[in-house]
N, C-alpha and C positions, 0 to 999 in steps of 0.2 A: 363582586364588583368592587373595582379601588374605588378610591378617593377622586380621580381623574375622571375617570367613566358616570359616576356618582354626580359633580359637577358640566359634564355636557349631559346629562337628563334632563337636572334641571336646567339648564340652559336652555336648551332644545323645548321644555314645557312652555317658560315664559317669551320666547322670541315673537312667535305669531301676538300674543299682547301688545307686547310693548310696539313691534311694528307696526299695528294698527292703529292701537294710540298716537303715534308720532305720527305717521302719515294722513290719519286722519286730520290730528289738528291740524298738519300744514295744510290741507287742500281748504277747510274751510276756512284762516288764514285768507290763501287765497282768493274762493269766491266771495269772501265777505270783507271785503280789503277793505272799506269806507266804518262798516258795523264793528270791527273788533282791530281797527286802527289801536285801538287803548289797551288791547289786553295780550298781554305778550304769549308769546306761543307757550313756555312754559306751563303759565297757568292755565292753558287748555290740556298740554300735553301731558302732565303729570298726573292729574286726575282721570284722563282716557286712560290712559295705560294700568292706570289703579285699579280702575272699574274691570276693567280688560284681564286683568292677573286675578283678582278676584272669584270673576267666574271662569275663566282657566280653571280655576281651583276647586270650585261646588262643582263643574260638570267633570274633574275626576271624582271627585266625593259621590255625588251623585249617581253615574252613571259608572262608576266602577274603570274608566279608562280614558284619556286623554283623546284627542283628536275627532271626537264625533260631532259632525252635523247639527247634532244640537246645540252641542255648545258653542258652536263658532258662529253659530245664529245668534243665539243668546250674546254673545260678544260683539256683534257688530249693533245692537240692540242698544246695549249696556254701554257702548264708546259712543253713539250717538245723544244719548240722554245726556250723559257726562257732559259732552263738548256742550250742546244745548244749554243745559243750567251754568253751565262757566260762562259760557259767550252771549248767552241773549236772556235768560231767566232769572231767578232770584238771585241765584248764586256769586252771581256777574262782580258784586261790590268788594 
């Protein structure tokens, strides 16, 4: 495998992360347009998507392969908490 091929894997690994982090923080953005008037999408979205790449990465460790079921469970799990502590929990300040 180049160098080329080597970077769209990784690519291709972390893409479902990062998109769910982003779109997640915008939707809740959205429905909570009055509650998180103060906290910029950023600081929602860069933590979702950390949390999100994170277990991307234990459910290959874990599970021995990328793409399973469990893990994108466990990701939509792990981007919710995230957004949660940024946006209405401790984390918020």
């Amino acid at each position: 495998m180049g160098p080329l091929d080597a970077l769209w894997h990784l690519g291709n690994l972390f893409i479902p992360a990062l998109g769910l982090g982003g779109l997640a923080a915008a939707m809740a953005k959205l429905l909570w347009r009055r509650e998180l008037a103060a906290v910029p999408w950023t600081r929602l979205a860069g933590p979702a998507c950390a949390a999100c790449a994170a277990v991307v990465l234990g459910g290959l460790v874990l599970l021995g392969s990328d793409g399973k079921m469990l893990t994108y469970a466990t990701m939509v799990v792990a981007c919710a908490l995230t957004l949660w502590w940024r946006g209405f929990g401790p984390g918020r300040g």
